[in-house]
C-alpha positions in Angstrom: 0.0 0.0 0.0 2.9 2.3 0.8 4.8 1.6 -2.3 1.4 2.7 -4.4 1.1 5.7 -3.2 4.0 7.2 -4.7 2.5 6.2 -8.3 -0.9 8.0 -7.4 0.7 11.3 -6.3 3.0 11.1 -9.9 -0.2 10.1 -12.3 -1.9 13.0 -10.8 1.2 15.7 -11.0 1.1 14.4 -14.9 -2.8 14.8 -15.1 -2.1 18.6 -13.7 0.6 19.3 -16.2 -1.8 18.5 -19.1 -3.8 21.9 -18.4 -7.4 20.1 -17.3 -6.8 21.2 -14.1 -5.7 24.4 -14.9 -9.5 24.9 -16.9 -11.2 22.8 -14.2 -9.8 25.8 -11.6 -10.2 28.4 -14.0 -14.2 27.7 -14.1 -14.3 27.1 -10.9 -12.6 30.5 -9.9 -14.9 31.8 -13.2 -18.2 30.8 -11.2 -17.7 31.7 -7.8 -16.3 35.5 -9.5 -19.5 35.7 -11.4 -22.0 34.3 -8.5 -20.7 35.9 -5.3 -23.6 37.2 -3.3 -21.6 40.2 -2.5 -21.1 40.7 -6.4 -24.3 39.3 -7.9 -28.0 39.3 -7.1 -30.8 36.9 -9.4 -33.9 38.9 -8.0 -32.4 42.2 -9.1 -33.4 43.0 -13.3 -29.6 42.9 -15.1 -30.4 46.6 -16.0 -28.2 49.4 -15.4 -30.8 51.7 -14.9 -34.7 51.8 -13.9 -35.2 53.2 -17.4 -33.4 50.8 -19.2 -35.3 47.9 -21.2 -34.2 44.4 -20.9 -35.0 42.8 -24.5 -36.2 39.3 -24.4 -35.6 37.2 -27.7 -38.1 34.4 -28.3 -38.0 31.6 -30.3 -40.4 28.9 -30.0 -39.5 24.6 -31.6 -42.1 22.3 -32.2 -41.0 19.2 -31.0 -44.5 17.2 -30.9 -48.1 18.1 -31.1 -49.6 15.5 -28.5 -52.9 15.7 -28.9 -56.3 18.4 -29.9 -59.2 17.3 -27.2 -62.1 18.7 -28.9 -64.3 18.2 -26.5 -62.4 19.5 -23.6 -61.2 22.4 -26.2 -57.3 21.8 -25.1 -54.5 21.6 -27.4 -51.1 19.5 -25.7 -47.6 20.2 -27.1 -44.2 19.5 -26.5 -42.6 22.7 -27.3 -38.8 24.0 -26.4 -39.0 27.8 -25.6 -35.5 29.4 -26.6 -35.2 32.3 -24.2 -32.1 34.8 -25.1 -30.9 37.8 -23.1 -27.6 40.1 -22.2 -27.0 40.2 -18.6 -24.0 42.4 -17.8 -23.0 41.3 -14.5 -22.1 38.2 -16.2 -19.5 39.1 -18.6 -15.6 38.3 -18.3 -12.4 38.4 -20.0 -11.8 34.8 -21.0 -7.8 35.8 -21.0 -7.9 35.7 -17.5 -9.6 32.8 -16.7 -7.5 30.2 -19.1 -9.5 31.3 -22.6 -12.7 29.9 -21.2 -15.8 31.3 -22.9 -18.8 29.4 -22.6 -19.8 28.5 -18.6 -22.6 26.9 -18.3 -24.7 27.5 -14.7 -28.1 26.3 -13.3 -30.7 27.9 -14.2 -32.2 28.6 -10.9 -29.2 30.7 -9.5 -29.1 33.9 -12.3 -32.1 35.9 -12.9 -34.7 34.7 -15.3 -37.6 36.5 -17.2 -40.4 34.8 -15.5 -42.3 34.6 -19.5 -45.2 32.1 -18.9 -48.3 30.2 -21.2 -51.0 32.8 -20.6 -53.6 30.4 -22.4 -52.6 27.6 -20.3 -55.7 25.2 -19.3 -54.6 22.5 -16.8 -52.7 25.3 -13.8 -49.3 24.4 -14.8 -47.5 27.8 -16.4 -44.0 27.0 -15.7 -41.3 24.6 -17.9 -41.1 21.2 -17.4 -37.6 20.8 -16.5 -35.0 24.1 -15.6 -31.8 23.5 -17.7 -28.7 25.0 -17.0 -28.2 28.0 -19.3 -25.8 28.8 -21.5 -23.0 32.4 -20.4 -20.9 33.7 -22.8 -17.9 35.8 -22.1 -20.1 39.1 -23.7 -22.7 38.5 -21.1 -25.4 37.1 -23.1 -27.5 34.2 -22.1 -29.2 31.5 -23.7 -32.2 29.1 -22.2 -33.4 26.4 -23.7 -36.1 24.5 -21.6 -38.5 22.0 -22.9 -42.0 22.3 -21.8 -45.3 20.3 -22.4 -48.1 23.0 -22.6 -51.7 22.5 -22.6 -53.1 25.6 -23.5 -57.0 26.3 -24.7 -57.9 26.5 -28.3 -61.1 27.2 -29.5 -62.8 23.8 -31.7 -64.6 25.2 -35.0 -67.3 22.2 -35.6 -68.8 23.2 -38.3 -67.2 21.1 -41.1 -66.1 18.5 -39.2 -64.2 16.4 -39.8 -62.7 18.0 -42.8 -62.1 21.2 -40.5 -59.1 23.7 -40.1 -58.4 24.9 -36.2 -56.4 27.8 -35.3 -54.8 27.3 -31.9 -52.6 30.0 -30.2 -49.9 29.6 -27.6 -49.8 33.5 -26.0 -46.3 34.2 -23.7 -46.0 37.4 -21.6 -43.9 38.4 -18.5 -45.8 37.4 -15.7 -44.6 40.4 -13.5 -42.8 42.6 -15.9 -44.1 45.0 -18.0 -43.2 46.7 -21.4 -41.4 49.7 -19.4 -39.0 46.1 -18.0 -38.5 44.1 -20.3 -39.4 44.4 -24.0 -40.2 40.6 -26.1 -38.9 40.6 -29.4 -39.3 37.9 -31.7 -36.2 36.3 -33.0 -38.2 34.2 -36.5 -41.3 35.1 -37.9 -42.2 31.2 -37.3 -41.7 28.6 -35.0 -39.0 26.0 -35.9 -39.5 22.0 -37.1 -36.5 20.9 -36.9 -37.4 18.2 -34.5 -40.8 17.6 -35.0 -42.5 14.3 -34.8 -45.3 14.5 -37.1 -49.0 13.9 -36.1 -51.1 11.0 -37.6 -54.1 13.1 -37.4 -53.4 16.9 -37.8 -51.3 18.4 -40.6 -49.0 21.7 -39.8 -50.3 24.1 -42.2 -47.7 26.9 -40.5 -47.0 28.2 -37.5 -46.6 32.3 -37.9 -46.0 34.4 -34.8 -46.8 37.7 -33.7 -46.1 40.6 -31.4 -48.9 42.0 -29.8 -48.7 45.4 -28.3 -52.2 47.3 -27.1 -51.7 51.1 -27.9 -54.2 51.7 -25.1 -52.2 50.0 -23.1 -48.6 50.9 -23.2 -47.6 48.4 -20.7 -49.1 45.3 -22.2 -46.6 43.1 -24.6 -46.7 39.6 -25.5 -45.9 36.9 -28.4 -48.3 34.7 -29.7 -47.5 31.7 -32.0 -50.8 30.5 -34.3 -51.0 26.7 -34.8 -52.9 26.5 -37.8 -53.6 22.6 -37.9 -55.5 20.4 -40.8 -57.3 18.0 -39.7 -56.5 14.4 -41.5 -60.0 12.8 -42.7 -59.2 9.8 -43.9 -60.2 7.6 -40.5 -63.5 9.6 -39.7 -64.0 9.1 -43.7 -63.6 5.3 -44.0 -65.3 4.7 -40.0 -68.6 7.2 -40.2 -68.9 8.9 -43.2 -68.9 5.8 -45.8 -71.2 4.1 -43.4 -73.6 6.6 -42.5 -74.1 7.2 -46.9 -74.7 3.6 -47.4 -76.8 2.7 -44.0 -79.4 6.3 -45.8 -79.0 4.3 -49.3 -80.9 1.6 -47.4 -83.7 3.9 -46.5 -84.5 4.3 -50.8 -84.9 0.4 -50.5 -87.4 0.5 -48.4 -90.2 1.6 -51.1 -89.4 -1.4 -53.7 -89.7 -3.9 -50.7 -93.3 -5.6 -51.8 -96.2 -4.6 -49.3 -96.5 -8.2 -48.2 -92.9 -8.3 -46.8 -92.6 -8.2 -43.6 -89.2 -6.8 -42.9 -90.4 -3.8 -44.7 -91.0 -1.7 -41.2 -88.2 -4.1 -39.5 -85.4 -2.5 -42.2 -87.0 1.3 -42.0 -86.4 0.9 -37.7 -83.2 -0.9 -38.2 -81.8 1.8 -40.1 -83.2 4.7 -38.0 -81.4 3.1 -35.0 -78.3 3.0 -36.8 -78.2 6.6 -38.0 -79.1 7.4 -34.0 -76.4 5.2 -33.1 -73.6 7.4 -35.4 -75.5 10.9 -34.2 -74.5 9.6 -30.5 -71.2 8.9 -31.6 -70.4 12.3 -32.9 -72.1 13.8 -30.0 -69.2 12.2 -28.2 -66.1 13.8 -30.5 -67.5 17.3 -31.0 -67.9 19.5 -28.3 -71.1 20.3 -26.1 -71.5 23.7 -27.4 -74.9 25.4 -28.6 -73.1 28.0 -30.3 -72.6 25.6 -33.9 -73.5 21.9 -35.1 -71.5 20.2 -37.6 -72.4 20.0 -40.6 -72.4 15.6 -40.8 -74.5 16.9 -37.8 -77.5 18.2 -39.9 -76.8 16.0 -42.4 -77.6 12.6 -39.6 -80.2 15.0 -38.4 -82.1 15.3 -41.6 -81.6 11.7 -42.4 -83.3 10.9 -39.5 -86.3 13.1 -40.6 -86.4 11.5 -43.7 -86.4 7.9 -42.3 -89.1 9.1 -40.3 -91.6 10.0 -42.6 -90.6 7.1 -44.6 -91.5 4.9 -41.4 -95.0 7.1 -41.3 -95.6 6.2 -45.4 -94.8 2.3 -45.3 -97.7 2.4 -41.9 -100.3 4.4 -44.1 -99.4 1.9 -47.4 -99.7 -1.4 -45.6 -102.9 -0.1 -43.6 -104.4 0.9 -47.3 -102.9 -2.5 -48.8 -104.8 -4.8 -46.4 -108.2 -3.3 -46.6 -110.7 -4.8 -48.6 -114.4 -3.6 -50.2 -115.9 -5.5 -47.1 -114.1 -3.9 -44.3 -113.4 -0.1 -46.3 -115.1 2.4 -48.1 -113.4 4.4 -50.9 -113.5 7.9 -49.4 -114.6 10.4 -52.4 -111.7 12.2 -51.7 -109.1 9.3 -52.5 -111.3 9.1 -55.7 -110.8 12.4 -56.4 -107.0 12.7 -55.6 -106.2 9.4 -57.1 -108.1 9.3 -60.2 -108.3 12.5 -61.4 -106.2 14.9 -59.8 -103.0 12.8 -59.7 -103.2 11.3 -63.0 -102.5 14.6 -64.4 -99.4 15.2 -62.5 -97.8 12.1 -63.6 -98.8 12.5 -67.2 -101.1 9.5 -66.8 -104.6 9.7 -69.4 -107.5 7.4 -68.3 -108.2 5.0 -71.3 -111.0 6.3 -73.4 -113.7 3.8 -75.0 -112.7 1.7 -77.5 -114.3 0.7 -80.9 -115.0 -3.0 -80.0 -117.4 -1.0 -77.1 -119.5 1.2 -79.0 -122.5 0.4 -81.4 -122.6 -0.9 -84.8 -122.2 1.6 -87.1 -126.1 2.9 -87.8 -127.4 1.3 -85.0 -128.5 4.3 -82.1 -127.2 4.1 -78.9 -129.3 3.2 -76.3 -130.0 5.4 -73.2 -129.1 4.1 -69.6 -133.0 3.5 -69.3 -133.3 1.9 -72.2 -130.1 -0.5 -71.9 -130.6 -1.4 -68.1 -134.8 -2.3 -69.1 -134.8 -6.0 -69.4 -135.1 -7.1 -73.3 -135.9 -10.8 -74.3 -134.1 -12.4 -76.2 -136.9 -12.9 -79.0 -136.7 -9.1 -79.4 -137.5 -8.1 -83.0 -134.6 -5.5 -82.7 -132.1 -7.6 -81.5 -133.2 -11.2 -83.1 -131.8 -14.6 -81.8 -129.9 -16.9 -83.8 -132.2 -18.8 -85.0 -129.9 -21.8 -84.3 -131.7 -24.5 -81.9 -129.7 -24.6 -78.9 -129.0 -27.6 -76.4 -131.3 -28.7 -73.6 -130.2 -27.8 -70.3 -128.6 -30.7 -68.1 -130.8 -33.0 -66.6 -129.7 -31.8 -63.1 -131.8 -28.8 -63.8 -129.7 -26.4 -61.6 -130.0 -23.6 -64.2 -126.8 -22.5 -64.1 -126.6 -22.9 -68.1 -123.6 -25.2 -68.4 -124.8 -26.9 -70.8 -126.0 -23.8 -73.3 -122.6 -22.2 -73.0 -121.6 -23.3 -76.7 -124.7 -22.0 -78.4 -124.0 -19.1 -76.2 -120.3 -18.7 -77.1 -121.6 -19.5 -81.1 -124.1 -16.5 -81.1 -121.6 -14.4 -79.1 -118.9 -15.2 -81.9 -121.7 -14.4 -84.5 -121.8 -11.1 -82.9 -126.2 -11.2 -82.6 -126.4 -10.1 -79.4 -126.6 -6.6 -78.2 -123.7 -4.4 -78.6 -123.9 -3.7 -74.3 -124.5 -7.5 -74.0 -121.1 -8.2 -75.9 -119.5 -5.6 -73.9 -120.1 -7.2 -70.6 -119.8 -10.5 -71.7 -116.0 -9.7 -73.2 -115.2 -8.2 -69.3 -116.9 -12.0 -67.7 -114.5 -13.5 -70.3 -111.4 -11.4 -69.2 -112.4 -11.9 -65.5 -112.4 -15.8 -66.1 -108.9 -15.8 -67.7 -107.5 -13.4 -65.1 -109.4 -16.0 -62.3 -107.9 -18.8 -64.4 -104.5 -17.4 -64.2 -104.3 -16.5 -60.8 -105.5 -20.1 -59.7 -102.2 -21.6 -61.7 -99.6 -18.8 -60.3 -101.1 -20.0 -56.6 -101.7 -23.7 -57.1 -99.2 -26.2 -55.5 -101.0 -29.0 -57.4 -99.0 -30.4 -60.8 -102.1 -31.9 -61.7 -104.2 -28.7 -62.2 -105.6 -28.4 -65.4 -104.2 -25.7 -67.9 -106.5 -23.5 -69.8 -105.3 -21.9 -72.9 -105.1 -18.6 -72.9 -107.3 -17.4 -76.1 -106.0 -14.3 -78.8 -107.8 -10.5 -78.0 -111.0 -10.8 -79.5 -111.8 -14.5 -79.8 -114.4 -15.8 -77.6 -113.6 -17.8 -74.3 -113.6 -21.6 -74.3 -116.4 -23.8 -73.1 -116.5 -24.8 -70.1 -116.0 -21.2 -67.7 -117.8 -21.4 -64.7 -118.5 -17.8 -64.4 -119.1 -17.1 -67.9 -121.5 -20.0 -68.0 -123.5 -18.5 -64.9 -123.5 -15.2 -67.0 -125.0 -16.5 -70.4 -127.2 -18.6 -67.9 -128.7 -15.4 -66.3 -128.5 -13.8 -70.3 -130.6 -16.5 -71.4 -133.3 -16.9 -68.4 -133.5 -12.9 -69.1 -133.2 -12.1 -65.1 -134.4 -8.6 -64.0 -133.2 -5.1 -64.6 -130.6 -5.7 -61.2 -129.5 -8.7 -62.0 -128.6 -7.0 -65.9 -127.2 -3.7 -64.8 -124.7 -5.7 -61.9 -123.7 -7.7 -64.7 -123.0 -4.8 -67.2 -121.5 -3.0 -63.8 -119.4 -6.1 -63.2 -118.2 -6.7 -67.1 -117.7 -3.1 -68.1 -113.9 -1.3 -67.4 -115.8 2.0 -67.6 -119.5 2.4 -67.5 -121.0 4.1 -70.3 -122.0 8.1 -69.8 
């Protein structure tokens, strides 16, 4: 142990002859020169008079914008705020401390301009961390702290979320004023040279200002503008796209047929949707009367729409499911439906055609005259002489068997022009009868009737046209005539 002590003392007589501890006791002497309590004072302003203005250059770096809360209106940065000054007490001459000309001392032991966030929203104005700052031989002074700033910003809804915010970050002395210290702006903008961009605001610039009041000749501060884009592209793909095609399903809703019975099930099931995206916005935007979005309105209006569409599909399927024995045609719907509307939807009722009226020469009976019950003998209108089958020995008089010789002297075109006319509408009844019993028939074994050309007479064998040239031939009354003409006739005659 003895013997090593020798080598310690010579390794650190070389270490001193090398100069480092030359500097190492030149800064040391530098620092307790420059900081003596008898010498130097950090609550005292480094002005040489009371009239003298110490100027205070700003610079603000962008190192990360955190996050914009528009709800709670807040906008977090991480933000370094270069602070430079001149501070006289703190100059030397570097010759006589061993060339040194950068010291660097703790921040907390010089004076400092106490510049704060004067939009700050969470309570905490200061830095985050108080670096040592940087002296120069001249005397001037540079701090660079970093700080994490929440200050308040203003949310413009309105077109979100393809909206534009303009946030500010406002600095001012918070005990000096502009007769103390004066704050000059050392860039017109804020610096990105170490910023971390955002994935969902874009930096459209950052311009700064110096605001003086004229009013006021005290009042000075620096405001920085954060003029941010929002980035669409996730509100796009995760509300908008889905809110157009859930309203797309709302047209759909009218070609459903009025014996589905989903069609109320999708008009609710998409209401309750669009009310489910309205809540979710209500979320994101903030709870403020003074503007709504304009996806907003637009969910709003949707909502509307899908409403009435709810209230249309109730009044159709109530008017689908009536029937002449439960409902009466109000005169009204007549009135809208038939003539009114019509119009509007360049619609024209169908007027008579030739195969309806009277042979040419032959006068056109009055509605007296054609509902008055005419035999069939009628020198006017005379029979086919042609004999005509017995009836069928069941005797039911329903006129089955007859309905050839009634088909023969309908094809021969004897009968009376009104008579032909109702007959042709108990023929297109039948077939439409006929048709409707195959389209709804499970049974393979259903007979098929062929359908016959326009004009040709039905085939044998019709139940309901039999019953009609049975109550033709019997010559029934004037009501059973004039509900058959009623029953056979598209349009009734004027």
């Amino acid at each position: 142990m003895r013997s090593a002590q020798p080598l310690v003392l010579l390794s650190l007589v070389a270490f001193c002859r090398r100069g480092d501890c030359r500097v190492a006791n030149a800064e040391e002497k530098l620092v307790d020169d420059l900081l003596n309590r008898t010498r130097y004072n950090n609550l005292i302003r480094p002005a040489t008079s009371s009239a003298q203005l110490i100027s205070i250059q700003l610079q603000l770096s962008l190192a990360q914008l955190i996050s914009v809360n528009e709800r709670e209106q807040i906008m977090t940065t991480n933000v370094w705020l270069k602070q430079e000054w001149t501070d006289y007490r703190l100059a030397w001459n570097s010759s006589r401390y061993e060339g040194v000309n950068i010291l660097r001392i703790p921040a907390k032991r010089i004076w400092l301009p106490d510049i704060v966030l004067y939009n700050n929203a969470d309570g905490t104005y200061e830095v985050s961390l108080y670096t040592n700052v940087v002296v120069r031989s001249n005397g001037s002074i540079l701090w660079l702290p970093p700080a994490i700033y929440k200050s308040a910003c203003k949310i413009e809804v309105k077109h979100f979320p393809f909206d534009q915010q303009n946030c500010t970050l406002k600095f001012r002395s918070w005990t000096y004023d502009h007769t103390e210290i004066d704050m000059v702006l050392k860039s017109p903008t804020a610096s990105m040279d170490d910023f971390t961009p955002s994935g969902e605001w874009d930096i459209v610039a950052l311009p700064g200002r110096r605001t003086v009041n004229p009013q006021d000749p005290s009042y000075v501060d620096v405001t920085y503008d954060f003029i941010l884009r929002r980035k669409p592209l996730f509100y796009t793909i995760n509300l908008i796209i889905p809110c157009l095609l859930i309203t797309s399903l709302a047209i759909l809703v009218f070609y459903l047929p009025s014996d589905c019975g989903e069609k109320m099930t999708l008009c609710i099931s998409v209401l309750l949707a669009l009310t489910v995206f309205l809540l979710l916005i209500s979320k994101i935007v903030p709870p403020t009367s003074l503007d709504v979005p304009l996806i907003g309105k637009y969910l709003m209006f949707t909502m509307v729409l899908v409403t009435f569409s709810i209230v249309t599909s109730v009044c159709v399927l109530n008017v689908h499911h009536r029937s002449p024995s439960t409902h009466t045609m109000a005169p009204w719907v007549r009135r809208c439906f038939l003539h009114k509307l019509p119009t509007f939807l360049f619609m024209k009722r169908p007027d008579s055609s030739p195969s309806r009226a009277p042979p040419p020469g032959q006068p056109q009976p009055s509605r007296t005259e054609a509902a008055a019950p005419q035999p069939y003998g009628s020198p006017v209108y005379p029979v086919n002489p042609t004999p005509v089958a017995p009836k069928s020995p069941a005797g039911s008089g329903s006129g089955v068997g007859s309905t050839a010789c009634d088909l023969r002297l309908r094809a021969s075109g004897r009968f009376r022009w009104d008579v032909q006319e109702a007959l042709e509408g108990v023929s297109f009844i039948a077939r439409h009868m006929q048709s409707d019993d195959r389209d709804q028939s499970v049974s393979p074994a259903q007979p098929h009737f062929p359908q016959p050309l326009p004009g040709a007479p039905a085939a044998a064998g019709d139940p309901l046209l039999d019953r009609a040239c049975g109550f033709l031939r019997r010559g029934r009354g004037r009501k059973e005539r004039g509900s058959l003409f009623v029953l056979g006739s598209p349009k009734s005659s004027p």
